[in-house]
DSSP file (Angstrom, degrees, kcal/mol; ACC not computed):
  #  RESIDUE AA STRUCTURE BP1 BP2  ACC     N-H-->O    O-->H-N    N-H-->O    O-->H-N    TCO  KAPPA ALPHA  PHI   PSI    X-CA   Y-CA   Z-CA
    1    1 A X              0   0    0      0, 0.0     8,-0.8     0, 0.0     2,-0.5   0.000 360.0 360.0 360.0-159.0  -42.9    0.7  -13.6
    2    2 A X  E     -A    8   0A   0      6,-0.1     6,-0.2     4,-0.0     2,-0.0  -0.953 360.0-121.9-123.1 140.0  -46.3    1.3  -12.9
    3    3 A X  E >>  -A    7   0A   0      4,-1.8     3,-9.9    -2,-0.5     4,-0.6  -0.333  46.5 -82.7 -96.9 157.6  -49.3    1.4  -15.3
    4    4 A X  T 34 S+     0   0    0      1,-0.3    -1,-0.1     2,-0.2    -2,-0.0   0.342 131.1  51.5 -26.1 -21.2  -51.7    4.3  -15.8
    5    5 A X  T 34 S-     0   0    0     -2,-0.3    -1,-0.3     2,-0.2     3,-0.1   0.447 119.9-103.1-110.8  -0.7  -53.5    3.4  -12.9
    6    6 A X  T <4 S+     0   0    0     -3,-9.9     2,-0.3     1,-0.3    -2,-0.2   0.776  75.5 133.5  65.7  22.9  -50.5    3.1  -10.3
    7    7 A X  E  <  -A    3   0A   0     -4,-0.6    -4,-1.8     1,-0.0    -1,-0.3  -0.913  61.1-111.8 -49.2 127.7  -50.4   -0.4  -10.3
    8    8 A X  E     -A    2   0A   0     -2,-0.3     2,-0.7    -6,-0.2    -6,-0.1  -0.209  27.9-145.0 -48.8 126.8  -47.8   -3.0  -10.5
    9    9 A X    >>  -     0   0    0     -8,-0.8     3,-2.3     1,-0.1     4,-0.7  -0.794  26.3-110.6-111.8 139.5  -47.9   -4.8  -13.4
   10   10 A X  H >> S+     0   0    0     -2,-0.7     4,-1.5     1,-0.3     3,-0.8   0.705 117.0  52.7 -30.7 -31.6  -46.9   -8.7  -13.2
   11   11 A X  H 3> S+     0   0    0      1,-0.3     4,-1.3     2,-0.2    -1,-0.3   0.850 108.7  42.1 -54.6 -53.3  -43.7   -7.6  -15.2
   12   12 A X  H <> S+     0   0    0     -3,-2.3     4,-0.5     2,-0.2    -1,-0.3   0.304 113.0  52.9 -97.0  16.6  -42.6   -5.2  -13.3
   13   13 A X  H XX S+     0   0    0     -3,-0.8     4,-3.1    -4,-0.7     3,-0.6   0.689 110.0  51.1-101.6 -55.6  -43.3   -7.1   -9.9
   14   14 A X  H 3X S+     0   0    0     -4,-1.5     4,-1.5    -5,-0.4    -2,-0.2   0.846 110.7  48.6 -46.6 -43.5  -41.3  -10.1  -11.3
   15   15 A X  H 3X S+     0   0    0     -4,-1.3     4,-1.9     2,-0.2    -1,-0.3   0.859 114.6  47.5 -72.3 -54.8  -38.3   -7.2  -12.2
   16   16 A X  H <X S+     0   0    0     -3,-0.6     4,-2.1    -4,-0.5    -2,-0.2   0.756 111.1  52.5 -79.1 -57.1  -38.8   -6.0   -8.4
   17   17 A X  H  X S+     0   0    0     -4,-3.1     4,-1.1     2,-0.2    -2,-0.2   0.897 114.1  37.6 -44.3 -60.1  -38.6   -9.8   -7.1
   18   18 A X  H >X S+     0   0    0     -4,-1.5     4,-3.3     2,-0.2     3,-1.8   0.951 112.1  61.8 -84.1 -55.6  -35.4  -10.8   -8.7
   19   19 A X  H 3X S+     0   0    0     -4,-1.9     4,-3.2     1,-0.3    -1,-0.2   0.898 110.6  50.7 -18.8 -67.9  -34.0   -6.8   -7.9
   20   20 A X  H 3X S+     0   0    0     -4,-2.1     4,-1.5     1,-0.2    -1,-0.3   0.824 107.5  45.4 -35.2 -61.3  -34.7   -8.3   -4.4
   21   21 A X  H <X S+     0   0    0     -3,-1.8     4,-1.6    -4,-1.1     5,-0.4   0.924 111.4  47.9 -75.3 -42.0  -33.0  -11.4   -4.5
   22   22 A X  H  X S+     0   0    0     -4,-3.3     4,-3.0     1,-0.2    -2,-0.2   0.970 110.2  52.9 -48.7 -37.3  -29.7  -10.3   -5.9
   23   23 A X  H  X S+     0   0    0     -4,-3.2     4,-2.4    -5,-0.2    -1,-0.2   0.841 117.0  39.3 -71.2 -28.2  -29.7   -7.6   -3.6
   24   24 A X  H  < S+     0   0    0     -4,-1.5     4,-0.2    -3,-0.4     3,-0.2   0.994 113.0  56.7 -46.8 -74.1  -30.3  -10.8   -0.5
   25   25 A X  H >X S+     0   0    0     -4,-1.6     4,-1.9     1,-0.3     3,-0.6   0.680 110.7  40.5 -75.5 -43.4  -28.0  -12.9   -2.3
   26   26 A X  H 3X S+     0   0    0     -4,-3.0     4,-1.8    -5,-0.4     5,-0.3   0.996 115.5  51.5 -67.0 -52.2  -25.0  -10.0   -2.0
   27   27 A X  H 3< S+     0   0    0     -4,-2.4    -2,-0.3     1,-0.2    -1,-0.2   0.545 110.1  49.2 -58.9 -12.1  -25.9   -9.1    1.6
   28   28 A X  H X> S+     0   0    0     -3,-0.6     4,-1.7    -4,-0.2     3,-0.8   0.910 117.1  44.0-107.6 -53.5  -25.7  -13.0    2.5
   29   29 A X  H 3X S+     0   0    0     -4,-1.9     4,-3.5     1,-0.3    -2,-0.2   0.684 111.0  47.5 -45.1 -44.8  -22.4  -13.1    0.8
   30   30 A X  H 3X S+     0   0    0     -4,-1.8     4,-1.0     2,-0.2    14,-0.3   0.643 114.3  49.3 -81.5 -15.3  -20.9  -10.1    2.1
   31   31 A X  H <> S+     0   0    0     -3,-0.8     4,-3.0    -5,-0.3    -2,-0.2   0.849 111.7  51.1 -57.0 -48.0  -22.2  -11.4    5.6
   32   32 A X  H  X S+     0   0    0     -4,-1.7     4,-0.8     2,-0.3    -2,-0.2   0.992 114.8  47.2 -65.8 -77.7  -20.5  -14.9    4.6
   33   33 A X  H  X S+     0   0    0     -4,-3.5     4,-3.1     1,-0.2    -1,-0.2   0.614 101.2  58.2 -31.4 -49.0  -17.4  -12.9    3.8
   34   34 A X  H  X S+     0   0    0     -4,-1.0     4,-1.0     1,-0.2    -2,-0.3   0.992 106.8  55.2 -79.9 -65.5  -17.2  -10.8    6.7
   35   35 A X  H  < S+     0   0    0     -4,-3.0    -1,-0.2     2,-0.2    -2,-0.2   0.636 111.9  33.1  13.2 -77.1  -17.0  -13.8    8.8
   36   36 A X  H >< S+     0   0    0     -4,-0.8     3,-1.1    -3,-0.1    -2,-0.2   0.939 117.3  54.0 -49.3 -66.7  -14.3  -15.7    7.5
   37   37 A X  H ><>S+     0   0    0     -4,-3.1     5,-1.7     1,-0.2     3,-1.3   0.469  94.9  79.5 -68.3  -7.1  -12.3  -12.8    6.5
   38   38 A X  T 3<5S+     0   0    0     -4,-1.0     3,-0.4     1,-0.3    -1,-0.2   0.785  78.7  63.7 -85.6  -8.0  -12.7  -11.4   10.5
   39   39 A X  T < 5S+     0   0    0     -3,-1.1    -1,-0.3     1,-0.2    -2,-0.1  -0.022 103.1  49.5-113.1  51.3  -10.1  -13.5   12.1
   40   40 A X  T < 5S-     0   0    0     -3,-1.3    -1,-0.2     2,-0.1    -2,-0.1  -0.276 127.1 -96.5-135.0  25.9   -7.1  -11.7    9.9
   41   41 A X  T   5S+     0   0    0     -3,-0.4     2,-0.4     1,-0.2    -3,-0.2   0.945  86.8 112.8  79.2  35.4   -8.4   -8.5   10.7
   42   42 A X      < -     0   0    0     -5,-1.7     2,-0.4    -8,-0.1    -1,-0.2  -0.945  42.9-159.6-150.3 163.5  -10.7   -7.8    7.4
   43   43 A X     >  -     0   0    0     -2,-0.4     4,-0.6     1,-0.1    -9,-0.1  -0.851  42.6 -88.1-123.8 164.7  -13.6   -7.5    6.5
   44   44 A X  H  > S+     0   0    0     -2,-0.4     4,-2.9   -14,-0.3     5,-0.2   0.897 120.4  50.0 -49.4 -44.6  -15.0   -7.9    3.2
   45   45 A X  H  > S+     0   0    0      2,-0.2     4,-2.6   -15,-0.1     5,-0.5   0.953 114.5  51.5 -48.2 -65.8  -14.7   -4.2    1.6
   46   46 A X  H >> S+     0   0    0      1,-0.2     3,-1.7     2,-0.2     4,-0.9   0.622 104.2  56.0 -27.0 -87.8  -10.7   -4.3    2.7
   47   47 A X  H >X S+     0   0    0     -4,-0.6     4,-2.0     1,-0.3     3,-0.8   0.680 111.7  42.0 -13.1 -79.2  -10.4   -7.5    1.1
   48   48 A X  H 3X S+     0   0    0     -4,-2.9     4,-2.1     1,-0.2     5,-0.3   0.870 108.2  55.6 -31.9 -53.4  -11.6   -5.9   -2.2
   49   49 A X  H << S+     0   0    0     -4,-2.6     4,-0.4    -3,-1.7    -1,-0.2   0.906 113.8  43.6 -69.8 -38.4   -9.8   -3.0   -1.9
   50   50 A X  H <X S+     0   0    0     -4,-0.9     4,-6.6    -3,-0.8    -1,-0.2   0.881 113.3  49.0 -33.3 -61.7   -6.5   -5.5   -1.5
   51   51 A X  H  X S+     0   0    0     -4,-2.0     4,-1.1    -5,-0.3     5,-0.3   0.998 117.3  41.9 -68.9 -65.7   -7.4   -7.9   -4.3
   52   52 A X  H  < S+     0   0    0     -4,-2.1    -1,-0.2     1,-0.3     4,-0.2   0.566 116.9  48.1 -67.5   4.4   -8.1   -4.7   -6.8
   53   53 A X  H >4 S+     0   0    0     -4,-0.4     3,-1.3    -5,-0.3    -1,-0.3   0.778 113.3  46.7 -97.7 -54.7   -4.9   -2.9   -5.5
   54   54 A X  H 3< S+     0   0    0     -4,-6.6    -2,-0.2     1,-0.2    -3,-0.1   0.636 106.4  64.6 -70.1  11.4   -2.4   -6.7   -6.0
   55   55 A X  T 3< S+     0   0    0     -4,-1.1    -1,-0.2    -5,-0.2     2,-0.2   0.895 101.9  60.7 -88.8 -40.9   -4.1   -6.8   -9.6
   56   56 A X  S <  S-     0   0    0     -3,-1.3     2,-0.4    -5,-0.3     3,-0.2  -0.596  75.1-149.7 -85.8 157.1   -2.3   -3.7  -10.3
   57   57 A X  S    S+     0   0    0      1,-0.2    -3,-0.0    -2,-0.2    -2,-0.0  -0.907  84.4  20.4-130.1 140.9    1.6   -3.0  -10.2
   58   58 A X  S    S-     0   0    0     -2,-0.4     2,-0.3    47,-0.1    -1,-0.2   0.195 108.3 -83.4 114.5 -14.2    2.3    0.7   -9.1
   59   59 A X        -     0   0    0     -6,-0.3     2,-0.3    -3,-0.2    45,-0.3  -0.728  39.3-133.4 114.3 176.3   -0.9    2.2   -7.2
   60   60 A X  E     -B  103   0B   0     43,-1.9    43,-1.9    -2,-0.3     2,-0.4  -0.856  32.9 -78.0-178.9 162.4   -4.1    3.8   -8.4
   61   61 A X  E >>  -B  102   0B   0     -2,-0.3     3,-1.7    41,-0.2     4,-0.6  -0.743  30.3-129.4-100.6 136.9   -5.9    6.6   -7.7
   62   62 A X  H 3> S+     0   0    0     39,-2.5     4,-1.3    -2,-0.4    -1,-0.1   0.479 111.3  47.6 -60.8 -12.1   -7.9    6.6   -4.8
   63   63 A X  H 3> S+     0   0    0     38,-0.3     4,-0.8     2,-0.2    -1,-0.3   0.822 114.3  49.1 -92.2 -35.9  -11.1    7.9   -7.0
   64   64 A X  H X> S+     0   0    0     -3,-1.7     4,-2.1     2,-0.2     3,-1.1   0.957 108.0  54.4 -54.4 -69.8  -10.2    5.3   -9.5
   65   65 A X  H 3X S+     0   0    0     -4,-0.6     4,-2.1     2,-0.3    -2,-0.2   0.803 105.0  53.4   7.4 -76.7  -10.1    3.0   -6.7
   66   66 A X  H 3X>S+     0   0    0     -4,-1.3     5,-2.6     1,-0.2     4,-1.0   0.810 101.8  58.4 -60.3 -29.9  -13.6    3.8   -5.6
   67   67 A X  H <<5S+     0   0    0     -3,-1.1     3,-0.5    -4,-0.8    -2,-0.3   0.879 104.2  49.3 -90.5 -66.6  -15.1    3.2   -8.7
   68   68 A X  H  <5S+     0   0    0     -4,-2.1    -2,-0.2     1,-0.2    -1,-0.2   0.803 108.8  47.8 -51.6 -43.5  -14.1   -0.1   -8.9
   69   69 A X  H  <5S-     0   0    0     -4,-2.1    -2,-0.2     2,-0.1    -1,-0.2   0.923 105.2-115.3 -71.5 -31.5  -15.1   -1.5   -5.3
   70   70 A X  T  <5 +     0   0    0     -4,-1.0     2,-0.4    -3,-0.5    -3,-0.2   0.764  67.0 147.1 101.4  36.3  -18.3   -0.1   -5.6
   71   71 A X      < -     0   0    0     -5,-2.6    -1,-0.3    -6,-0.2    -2,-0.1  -0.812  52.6-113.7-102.9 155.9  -17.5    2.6   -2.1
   72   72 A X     >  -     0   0    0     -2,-0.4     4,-2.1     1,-0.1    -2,-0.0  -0.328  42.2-106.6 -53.2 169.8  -18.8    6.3   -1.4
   73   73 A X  H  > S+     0   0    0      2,-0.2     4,-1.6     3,-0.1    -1,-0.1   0.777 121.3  49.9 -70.4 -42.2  -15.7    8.6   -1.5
   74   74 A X  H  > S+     0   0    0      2,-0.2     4,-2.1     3,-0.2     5,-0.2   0.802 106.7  53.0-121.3 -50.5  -15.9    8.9    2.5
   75   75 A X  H >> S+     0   0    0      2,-0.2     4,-1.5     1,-0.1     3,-1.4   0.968 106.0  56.3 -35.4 -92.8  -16.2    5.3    3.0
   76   76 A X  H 3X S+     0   0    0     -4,-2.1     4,-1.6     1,-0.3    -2,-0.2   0.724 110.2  47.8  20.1 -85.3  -12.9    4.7    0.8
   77   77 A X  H >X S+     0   0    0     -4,-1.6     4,-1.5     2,-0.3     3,-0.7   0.774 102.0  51.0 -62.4 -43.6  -11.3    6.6    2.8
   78   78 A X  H <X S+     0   0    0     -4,-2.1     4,-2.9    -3,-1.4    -1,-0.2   0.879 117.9  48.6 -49.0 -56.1  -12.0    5.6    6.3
   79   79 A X  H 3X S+     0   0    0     -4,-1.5     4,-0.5     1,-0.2    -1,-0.3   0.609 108.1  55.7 -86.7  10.1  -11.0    2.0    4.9
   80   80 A X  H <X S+     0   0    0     -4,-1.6     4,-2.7    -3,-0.7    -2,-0.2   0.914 107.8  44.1 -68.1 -48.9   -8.0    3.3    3.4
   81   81 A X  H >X S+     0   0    0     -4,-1.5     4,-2.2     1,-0.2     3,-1.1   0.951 109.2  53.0 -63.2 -45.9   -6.7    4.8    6.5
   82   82 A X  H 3X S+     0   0    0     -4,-2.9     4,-1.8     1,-0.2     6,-0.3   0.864 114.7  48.9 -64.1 -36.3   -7.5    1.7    8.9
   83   83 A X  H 3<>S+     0   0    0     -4,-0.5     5,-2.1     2,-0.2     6,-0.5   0.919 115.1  43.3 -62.2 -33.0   -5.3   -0.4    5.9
   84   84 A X  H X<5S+     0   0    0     -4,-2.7     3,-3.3    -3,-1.1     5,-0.3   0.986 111.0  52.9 -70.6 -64.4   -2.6    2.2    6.0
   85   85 A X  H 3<5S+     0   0    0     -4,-2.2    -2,-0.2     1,-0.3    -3,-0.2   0.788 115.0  49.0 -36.7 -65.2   -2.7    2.3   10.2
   86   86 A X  T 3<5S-     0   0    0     -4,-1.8    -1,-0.3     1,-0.2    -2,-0.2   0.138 120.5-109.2 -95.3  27.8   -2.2   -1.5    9.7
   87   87 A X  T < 5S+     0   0    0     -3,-3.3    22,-0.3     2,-0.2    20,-0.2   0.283  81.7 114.8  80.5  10.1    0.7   -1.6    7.2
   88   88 A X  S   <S+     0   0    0     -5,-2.1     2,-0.2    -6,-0.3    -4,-0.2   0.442  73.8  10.9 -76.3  -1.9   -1.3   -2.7    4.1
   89   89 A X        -     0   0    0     -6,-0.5     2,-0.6    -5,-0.3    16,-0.3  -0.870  67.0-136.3-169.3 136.1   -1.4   -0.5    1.8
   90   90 A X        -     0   0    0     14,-4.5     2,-0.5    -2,-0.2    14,-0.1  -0.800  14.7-168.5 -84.8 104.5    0.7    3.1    1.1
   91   91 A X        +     0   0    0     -2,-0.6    12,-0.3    12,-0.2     2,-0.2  -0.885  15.9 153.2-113.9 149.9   -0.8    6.1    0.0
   92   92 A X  E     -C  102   0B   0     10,-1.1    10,-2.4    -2,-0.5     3,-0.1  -0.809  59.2 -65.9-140.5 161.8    1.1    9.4   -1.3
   93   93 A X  E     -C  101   0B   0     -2,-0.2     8,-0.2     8,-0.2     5,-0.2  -0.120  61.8-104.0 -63.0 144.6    0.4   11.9   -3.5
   94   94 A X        -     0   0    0      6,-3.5     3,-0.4     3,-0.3     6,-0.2  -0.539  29.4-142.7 -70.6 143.5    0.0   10.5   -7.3
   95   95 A X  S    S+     0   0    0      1,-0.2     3,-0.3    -2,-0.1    -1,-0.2   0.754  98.8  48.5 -89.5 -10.3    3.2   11.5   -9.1
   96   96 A X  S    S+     0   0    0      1,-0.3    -1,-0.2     4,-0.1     2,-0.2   0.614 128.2  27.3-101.7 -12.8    1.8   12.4  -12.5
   97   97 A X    >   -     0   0    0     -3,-0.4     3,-2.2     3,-0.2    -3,-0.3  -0.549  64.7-166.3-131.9  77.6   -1.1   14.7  -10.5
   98   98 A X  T 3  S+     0   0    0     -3,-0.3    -4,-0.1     1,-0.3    -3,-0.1   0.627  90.6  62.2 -31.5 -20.3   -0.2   16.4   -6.8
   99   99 A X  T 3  S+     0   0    0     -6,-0.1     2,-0.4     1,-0.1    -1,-0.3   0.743  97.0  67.3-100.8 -19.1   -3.8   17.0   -6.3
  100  100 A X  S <  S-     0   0    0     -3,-2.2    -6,-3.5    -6,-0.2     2,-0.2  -0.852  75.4-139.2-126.8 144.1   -4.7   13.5   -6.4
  101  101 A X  E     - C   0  93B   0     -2,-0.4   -39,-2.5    -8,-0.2     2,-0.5  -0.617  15.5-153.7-108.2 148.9   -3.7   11.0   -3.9
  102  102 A X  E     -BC  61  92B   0    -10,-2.4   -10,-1.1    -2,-0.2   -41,-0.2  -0.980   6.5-154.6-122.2 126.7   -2.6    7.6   -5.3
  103  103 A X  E     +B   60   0B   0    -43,-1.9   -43,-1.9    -2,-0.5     2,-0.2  -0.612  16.3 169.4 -43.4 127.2   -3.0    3.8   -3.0
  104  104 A X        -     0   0    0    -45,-0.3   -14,-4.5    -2,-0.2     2,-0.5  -0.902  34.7-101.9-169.4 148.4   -1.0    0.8   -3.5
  105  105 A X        -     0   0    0    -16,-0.3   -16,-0.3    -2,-0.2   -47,-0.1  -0.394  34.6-141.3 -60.6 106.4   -0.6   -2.7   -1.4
  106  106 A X     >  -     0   0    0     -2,-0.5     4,-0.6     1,-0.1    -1,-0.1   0.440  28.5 -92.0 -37.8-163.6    2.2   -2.9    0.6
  107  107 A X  H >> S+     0   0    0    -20,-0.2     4,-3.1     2,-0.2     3,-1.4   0.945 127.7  48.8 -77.2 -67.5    4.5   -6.1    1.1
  108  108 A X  H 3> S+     0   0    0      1,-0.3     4,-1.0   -21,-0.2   -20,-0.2   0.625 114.0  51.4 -54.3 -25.3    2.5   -7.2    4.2
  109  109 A X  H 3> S+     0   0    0    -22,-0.3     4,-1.6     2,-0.2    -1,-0.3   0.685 104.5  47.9 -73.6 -23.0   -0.6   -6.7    2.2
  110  110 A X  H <X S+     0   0    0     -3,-1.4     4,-3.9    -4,-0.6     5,-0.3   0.822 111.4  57.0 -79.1 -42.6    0.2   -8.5   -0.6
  111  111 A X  H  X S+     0   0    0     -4,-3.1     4,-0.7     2,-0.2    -2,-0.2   0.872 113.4  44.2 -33.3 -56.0    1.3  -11.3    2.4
  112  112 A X  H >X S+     0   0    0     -4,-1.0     3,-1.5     1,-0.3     4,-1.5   0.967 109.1  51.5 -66.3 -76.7   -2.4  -11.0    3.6
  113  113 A X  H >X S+     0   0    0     -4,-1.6     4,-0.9     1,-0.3     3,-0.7   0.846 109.1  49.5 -66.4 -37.5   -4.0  -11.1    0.6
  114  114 A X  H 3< S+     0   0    0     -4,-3.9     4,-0.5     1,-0.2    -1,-0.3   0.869 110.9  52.2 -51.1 -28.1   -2.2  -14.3   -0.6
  115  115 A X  H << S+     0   0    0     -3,-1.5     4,-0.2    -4,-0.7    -1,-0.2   0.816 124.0  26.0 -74.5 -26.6   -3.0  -16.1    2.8
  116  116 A X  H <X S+     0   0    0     -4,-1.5     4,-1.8    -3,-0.7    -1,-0.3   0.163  91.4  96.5-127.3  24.8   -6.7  -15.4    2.7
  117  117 A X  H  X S+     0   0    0     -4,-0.9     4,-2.9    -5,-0.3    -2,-0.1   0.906  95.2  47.5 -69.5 -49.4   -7.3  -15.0   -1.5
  118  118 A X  H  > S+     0   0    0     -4,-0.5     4,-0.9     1,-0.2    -2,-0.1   0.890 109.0  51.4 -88.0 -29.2   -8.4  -19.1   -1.1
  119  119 A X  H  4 S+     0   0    0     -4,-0.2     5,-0.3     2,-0.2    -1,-0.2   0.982 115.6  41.6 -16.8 -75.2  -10.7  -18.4    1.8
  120  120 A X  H >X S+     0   0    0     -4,-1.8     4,-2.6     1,-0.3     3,-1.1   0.859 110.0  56.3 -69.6 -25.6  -12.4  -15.6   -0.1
  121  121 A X  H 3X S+     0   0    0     -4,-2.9     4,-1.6     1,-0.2     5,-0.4   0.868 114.0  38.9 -67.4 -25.9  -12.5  -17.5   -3.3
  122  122 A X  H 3< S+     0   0    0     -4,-0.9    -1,-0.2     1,-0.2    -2,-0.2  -0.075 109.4  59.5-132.3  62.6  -14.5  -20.5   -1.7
  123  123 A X  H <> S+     0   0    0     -3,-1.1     4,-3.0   -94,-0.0     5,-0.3   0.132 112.8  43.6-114.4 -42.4  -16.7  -18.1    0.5
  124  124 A X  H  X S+     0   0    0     -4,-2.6     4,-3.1    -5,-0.3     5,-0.3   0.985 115.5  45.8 -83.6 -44.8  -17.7  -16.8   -3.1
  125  125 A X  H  X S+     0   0    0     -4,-1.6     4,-2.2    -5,-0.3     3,-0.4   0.978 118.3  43.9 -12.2 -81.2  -18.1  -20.5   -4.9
  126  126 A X  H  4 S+     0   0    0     -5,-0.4    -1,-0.2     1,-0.2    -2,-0.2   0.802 112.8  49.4 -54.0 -41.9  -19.9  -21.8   -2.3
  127  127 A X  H >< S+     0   0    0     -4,-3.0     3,-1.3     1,-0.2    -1,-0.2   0.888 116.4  41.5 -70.0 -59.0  -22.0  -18.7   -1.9
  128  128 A X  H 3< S+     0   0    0     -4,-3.1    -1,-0.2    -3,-0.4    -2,-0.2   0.756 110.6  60.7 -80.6 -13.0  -23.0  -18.5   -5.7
  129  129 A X  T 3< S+     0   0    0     -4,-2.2     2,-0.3    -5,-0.3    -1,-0.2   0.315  80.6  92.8 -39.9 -10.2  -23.4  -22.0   -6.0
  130  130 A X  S <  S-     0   0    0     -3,-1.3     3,-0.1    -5,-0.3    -3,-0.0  -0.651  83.5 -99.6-115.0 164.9  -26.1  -22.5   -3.5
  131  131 A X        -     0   0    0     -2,-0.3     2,-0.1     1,-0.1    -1,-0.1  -0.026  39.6 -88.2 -65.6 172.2  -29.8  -22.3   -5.0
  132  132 A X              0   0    0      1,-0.1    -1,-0.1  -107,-0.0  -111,-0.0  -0.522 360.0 360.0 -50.7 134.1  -32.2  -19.5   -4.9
  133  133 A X              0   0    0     -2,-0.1    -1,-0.1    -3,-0.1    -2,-0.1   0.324 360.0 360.0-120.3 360.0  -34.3  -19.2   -2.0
C-alpha cells in the first residue's frame, strides 16, 4: 500500500512487480495455449472447462463450474453453448435442483480431451519451466 505520504514503499513496489509478472507469465501461457489448442477447434478456456468436466463422472453445475475455471457467469455460458453446438459437452436441467442447469462432457469430448490432454500438458511444462524475465 502506500505510506502516509502516498508513496510507494520498496515493499509494496516489489509486491506490485511480482503481481505483474504472474499476471505476464498467465497471459503468455494462455497465449501459448491458445495456439496449440486452435487447430482442434479450442481454445484455452474450452480446454479447461473439458479437463474440469472429464475429472468428474456425472455433470456439475454450471455455477459450480464457473468457480472452478476462473469465468464470469456470461462468459461460461457463451463457451458452454459453442461446446454444446459442437457436440462436447450436454447440458440439462440438474436433477436434484430444476432451477439449476447442470454440464457434463460428452463422448466426443472426452475423445478431444484425450487427444489434446498431452499437448496442453507440455504447453504448460514448458511454459512454467522457462525462467523469469
Amino acid at each position: 500500500m502506500a505510506d502516509m505520504a502516498g508513496t510507494d514503499t520498496k515493499a509494496d513496489t516489489a509486491v506490485v512487480a511480482e503481481w505483474r509478472e504472474i499476471r505476464a507469465a498467465h497471459a503468455r501461457t494462455m497465449c501459448e495455449l491458445d495456439r496449440e489448442l486452435n487447430p482442434y477447434g479450442l481454445g484455452a478456456s474450452d480446454f479447461e472447462v473439458l479437463d474440469v468436466l472429464v475429472e468428474v463422472s456425472g455433470g456439475m453445475r454450471v455455477q459450480e463450474l464457473a468457480d472452478r475455471v476462473c469465468l464470469s457467469q456470461s462468459a461460461l455460458s457463451r463457451l458452454v453453448a459453442r461446446l454444446e453446438k459442437n457436440g462436447l459437452l450436454n447440458r440439462g436441467m440438474c436433477p436434484e435442483d430444476r432451477r439449476g442447469v447442470s454440464v457434463c462432457a460428452t463422448d466426443a469430448g472426452r475423445a478431444v480431451h484425450r487427444e489434446v490432454l498431452p499437448l496442453q500438458r507440455a504447453v504448460l511444462e514448458r511454459m512454467i519451466s522457462q525462467p523469469v524475465r
